[in-house]
C-alpha positions as CSV (number, residue, x, y, z in Angstrom):
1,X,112.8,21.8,-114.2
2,X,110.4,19.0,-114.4
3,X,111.2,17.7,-111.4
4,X,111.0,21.2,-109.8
5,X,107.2,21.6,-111.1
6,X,106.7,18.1,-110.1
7,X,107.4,18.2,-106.6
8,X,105.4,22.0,-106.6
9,X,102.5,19.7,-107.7
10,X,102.7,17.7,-104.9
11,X,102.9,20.0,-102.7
12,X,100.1,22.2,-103.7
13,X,97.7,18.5,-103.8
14,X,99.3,18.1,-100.1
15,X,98.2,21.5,-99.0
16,X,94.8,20.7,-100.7
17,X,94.6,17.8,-99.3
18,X,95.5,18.8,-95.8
19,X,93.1,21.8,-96.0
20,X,90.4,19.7,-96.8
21,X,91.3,17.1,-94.3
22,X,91.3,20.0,-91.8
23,X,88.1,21.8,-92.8
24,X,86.2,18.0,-92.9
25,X,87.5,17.9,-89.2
26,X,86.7,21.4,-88.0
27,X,82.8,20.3,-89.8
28,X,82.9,17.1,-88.0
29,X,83.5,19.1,-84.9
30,X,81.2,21.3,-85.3
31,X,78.3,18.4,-85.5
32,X,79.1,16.6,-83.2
33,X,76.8,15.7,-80.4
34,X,76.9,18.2,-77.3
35,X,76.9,15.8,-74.3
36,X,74.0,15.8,-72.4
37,X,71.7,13.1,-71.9
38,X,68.3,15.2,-71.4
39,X,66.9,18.2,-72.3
40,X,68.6,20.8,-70.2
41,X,67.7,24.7,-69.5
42,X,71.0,26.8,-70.6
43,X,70.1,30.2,-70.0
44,X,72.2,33.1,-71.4
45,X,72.3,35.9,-69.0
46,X,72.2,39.8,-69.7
47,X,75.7,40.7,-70.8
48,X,77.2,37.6,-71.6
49,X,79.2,37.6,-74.4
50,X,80.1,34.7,-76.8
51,X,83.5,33.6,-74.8
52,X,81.6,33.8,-71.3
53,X,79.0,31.5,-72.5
54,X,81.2,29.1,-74.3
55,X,83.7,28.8,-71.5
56,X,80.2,28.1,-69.2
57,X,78.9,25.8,-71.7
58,X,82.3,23.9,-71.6
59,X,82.7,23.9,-67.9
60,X,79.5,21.8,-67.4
61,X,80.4,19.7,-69.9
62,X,78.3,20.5,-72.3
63,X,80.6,21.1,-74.8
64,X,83.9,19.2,-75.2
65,X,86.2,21.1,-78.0
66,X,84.9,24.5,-78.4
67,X,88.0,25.6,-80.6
68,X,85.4,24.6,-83.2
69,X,83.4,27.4,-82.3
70,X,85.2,29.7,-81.2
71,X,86.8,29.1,-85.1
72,X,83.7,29.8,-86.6
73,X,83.3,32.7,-84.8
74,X,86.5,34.2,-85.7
75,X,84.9,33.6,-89.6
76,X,82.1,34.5,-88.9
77,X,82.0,37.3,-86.3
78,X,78.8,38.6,-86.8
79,X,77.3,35.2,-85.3
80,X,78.4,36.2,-81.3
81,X,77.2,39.7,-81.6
82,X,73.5,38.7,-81.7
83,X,73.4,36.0,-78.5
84,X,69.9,36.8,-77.5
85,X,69.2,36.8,-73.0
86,X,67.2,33.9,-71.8
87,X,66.6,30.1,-71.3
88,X,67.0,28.0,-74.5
89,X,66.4,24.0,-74.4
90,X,68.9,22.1,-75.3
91,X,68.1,18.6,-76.3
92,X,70.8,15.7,-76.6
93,X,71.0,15.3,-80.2
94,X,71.9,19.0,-80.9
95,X,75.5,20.0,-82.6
96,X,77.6,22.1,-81.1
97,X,76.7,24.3,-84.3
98,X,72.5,23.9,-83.3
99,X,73.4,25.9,-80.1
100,X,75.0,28.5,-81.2
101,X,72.0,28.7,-83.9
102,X,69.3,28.1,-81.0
103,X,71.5,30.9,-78.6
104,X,71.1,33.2,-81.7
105,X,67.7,32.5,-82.4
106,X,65.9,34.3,-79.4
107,X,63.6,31.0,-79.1
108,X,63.3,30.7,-75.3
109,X,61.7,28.7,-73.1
110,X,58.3,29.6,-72.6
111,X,56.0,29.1,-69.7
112,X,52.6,29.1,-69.0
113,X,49.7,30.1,-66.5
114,X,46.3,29.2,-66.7
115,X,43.5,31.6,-65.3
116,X,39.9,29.8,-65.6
117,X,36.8,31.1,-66.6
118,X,35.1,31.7,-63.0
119,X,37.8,32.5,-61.1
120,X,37.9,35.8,-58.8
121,X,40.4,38.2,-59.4
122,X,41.6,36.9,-55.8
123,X,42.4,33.5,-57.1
124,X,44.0,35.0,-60.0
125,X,46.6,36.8,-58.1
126,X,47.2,34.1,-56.1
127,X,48.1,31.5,-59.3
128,X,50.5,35.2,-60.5
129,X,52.1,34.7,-57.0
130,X,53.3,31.2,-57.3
131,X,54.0,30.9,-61.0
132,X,57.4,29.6,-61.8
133,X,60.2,31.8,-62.7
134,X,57.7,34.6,-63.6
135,X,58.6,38.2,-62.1
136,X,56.4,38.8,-59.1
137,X,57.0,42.4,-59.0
138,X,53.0,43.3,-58.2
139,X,53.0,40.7,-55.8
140,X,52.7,43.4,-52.7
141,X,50.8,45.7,-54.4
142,X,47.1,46.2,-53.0
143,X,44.4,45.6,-55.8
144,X,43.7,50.0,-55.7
145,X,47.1,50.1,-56.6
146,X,47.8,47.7,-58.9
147,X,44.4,48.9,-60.7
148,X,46.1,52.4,-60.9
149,X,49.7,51.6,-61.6
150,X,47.5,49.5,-64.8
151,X,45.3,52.8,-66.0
152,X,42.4,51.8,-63.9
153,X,42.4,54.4,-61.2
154,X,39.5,54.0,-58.6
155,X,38.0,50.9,-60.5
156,X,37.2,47.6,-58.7
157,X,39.4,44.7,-60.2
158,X,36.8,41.8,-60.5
159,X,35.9,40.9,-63.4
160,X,38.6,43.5,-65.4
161,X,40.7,40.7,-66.5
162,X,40.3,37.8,-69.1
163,X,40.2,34.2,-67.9
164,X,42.9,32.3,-70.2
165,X,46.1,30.8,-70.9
166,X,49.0,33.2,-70.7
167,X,52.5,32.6,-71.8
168,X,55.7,33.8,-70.8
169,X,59.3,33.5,-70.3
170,X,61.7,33.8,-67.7
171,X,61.6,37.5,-66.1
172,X,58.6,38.6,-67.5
173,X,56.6,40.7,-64.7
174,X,53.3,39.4,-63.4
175,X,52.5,42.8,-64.2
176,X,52.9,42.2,-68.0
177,X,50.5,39.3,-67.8
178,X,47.8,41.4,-66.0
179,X,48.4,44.2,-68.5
180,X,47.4,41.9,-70.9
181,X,44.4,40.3,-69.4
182,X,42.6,43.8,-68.8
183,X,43.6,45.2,-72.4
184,X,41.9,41.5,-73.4
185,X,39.0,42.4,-71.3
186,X,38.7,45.7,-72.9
187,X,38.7,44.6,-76.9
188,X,36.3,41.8,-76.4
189,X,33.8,43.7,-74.1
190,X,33.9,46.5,-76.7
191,X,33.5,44.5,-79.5
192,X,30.9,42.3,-77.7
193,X,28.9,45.8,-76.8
194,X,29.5,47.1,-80.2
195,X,27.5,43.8,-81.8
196,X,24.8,43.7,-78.9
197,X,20.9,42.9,-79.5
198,X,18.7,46.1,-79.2
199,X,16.7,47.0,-75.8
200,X,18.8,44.9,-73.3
201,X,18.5,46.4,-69.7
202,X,22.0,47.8,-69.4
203,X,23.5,51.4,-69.8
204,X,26.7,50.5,-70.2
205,X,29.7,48.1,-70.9
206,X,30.3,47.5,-67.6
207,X,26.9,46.7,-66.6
208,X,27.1,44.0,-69.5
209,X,30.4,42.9,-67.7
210,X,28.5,42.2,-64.3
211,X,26.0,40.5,-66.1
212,X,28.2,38.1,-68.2
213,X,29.8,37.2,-64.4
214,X,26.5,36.5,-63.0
215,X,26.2,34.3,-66.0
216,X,29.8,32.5,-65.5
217,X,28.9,31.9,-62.0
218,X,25.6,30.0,-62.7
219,X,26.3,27.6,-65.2
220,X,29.1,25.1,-66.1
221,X,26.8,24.4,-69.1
222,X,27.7,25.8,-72.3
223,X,24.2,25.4,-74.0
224,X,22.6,27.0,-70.8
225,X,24.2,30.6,-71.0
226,X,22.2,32.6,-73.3
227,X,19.0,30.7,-71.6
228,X,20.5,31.9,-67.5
229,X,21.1,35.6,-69.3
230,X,17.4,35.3,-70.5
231,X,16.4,34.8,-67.3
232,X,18.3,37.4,-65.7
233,X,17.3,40.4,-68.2
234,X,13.4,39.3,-67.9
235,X,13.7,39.7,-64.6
236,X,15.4,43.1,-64.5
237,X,13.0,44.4,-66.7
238,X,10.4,43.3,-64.5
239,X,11.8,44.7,-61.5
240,X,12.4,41.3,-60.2
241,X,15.3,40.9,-57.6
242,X,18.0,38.4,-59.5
243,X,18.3,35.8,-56.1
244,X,21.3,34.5,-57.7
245,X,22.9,33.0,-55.1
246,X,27.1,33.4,-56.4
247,X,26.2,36.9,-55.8
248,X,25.1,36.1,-52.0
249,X,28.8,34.0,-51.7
250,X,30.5,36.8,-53.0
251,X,29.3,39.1,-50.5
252,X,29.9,36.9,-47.8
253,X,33.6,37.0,-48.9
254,X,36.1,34.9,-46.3
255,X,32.5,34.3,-44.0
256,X,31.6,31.6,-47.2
257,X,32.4,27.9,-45.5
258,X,30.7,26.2,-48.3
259,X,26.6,26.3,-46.9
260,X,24.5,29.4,-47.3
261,X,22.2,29.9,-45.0
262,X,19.1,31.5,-44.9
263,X,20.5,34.2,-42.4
264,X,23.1,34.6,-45.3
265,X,19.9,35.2,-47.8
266,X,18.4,37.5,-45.8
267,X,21.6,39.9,-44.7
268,X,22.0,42.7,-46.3
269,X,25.4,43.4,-48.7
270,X,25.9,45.8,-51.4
271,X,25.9,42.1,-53.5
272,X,23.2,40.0,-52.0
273,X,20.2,39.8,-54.9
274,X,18.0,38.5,-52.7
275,X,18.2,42.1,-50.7
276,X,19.3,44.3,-53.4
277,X,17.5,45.6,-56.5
278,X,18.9,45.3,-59.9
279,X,22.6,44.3,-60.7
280,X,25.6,43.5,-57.9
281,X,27.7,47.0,-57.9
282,X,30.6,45.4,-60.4
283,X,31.1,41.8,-61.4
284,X,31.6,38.7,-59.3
285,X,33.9,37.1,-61.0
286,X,36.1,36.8,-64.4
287,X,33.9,36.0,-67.1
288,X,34.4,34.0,-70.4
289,X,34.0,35.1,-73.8
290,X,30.9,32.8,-74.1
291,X,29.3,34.3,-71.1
292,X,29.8,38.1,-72.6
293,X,28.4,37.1,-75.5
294,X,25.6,35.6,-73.8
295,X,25.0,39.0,-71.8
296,X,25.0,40.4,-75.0
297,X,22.7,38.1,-77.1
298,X,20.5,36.7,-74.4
299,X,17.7,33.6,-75.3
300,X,14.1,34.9,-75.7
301,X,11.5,33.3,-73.8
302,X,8.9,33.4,-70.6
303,X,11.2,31.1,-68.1
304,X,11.8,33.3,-65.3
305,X,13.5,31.0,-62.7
306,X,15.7,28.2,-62.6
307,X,17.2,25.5,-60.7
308,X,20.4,23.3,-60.6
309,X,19.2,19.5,-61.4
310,X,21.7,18.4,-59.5
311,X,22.2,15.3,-61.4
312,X,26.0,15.7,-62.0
313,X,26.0,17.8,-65.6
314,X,25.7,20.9,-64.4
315,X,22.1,21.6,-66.1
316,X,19.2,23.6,-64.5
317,X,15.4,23.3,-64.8
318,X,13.9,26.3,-65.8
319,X,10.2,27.3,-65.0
320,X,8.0,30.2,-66.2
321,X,6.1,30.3,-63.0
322,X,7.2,30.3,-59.3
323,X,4.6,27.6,-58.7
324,X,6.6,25.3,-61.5
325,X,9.7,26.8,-59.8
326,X,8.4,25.5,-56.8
327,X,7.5,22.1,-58.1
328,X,11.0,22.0,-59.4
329,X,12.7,22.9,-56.2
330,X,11.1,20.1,-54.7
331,X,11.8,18.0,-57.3
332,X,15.4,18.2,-57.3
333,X,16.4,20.2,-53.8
334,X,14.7,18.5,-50.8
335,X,15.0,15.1,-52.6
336,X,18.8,15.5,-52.5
């Protein structure tokens, strides 16, 4: 009898043993190094289910004994219901076990696109066009219809979107990014319109808009803004033409080479201020946050002109009379 229960003891510690032997291996397995070398884009497609993407993880090599997994899955089922579509990074020191996790995790690779502040709506769908692995599904649309397929029926695009940086992943429509930008636009002109200073020379939001582009255009200057928006609101309530001359370029449209002329000053376009009374008919470009808020809140003073120094920082003088204007033409123009 003893020797019965004796050799039941041993077989049970056996078992043990071999069970634990087994389960250390099946761990080891399971954290072991996937081989790759570099970071490398696996992307799980629409559909795929758990066996489809190991067998396509193991057939590049990426994975060498996928028993492991496909183990865990049989313990764990609820882990290859819930592979999320899309590009995941792998890096080299990842576990076969970190994959799954990352596949599972809906962490994909993300991409971005930058739209500057200043940019036309033109350039802006140009940068949409050739973004990587974005979905270009607006690409052939004209701007009316793009503008009514976004809710903006019969409006002009310019200036309707925010200038920024956009991410994305793999798929998403360029028309999800410009979605975003306009409803961007919208929040920040309201707010900005909501907090603006008393008496400014503008009926509406939009008018603000064409302003804060005007204001974009001029400067590269942070500290100048509110100062150029000064200027430009003295002068409409004045009755003073703007002569901005980024309105003039933008009416010239593909006719711009770089040199304005003063032909160029003197034709007439619905956006030339030396012609034209008041504001351009919508903006001229995409403005900045800074720039609406400078519409909004513009500097008090007397200057009435400005000029670019010319001097490399972007800076302008600014005069309170057209003889200092003038003076300061001279000054920094013909002596370039």
């Amino acid at each position: 009898m003893r020797t019965v229960l004796k050799a039941l003891v041993v077989l049970v510690v056996l078992a043990l043993f071999a069970a634990y032997t087994g389960y250390r291996f099946w761990q080891v397995k399971l954290e072991a190094p996937i081989a790759v070398a570099e970071q490398t884009i696996y992307e799980v497609r629409q559909g795929a289910g758990f066996n489809q993407v190991i067998a396509e993880l193991e057939s590049r090599g990426i994975l060498s004994d996928s028993w492991a997994l496909k183990l865990l899955a049989r313990i764990e089922p609820q882990r290859v219901h819930s592979l999320k579509p899309g590009e995941y990074m792998l890096q080299p020191e990842m576990s076969g076990l970190d994959v799954l996790n990352k596949l599972n995790s809906g962490d994909v690779v993300t991409y971005k696109v930058t739209i500057p502040e200043g940019w036309s709506f033109k350039q802006m769908r140009a940068v949409l066009d050739d973004a990587e692995k974005l979905s270009h599904d607006a690409a052939d649309m004209s701007d009316e219809d793009l503008m009514t397929e976004l809710g903006y029926e019969g409006e002009h695009p310019e200036g309707r979107f925010f200038p920024d940086t956009y991410t994305y992943h793999k798929g998403v429509s360029d028309e999800q990014i410009l979605r975003q930008a306009s409803h961007r636009m919208d929040r920040l002109l309201d707010d900005a319109w909501a907090k603006r200073d008393e008496g400014l020379p503008y009926e509406t939001p939009y008018e603000a808009l064409i302003m804060a582009s005007l204001i974009e255009k001029e400067t590269g200057a942070p500290q100048e803004r509110r100062e150029i928006a000064g200027v430009f609101v003295r002068r409409l309530e004045r009755g003073m033409r703007l002569q901005t001359d980024p309105t003039v370029i933008y009416g010239m449209g593909d006719r711009y080479d770089g040199n304005i002329t003063r032909a160029d000053l003197r034709k007439k376009t619905p956006y030339n201020t030396y012609v034209i009374e008041g504001l351009p008919p919508t903006p001229i470009a995409l403005p900045g946050k800074a720039s609406l808020e400078a519409a909004m809140h513009p500097a008090e003073g007397e200057t009435l002109y400005f000029v670019a120094k010319g001097d490399g920082t972007g800076t302008h003088h600014f005069s309170r009379t057209l003889r200092e204007h003038n003076e300061a033409v001279r000054r920094y123009i013909l002596k370039r």
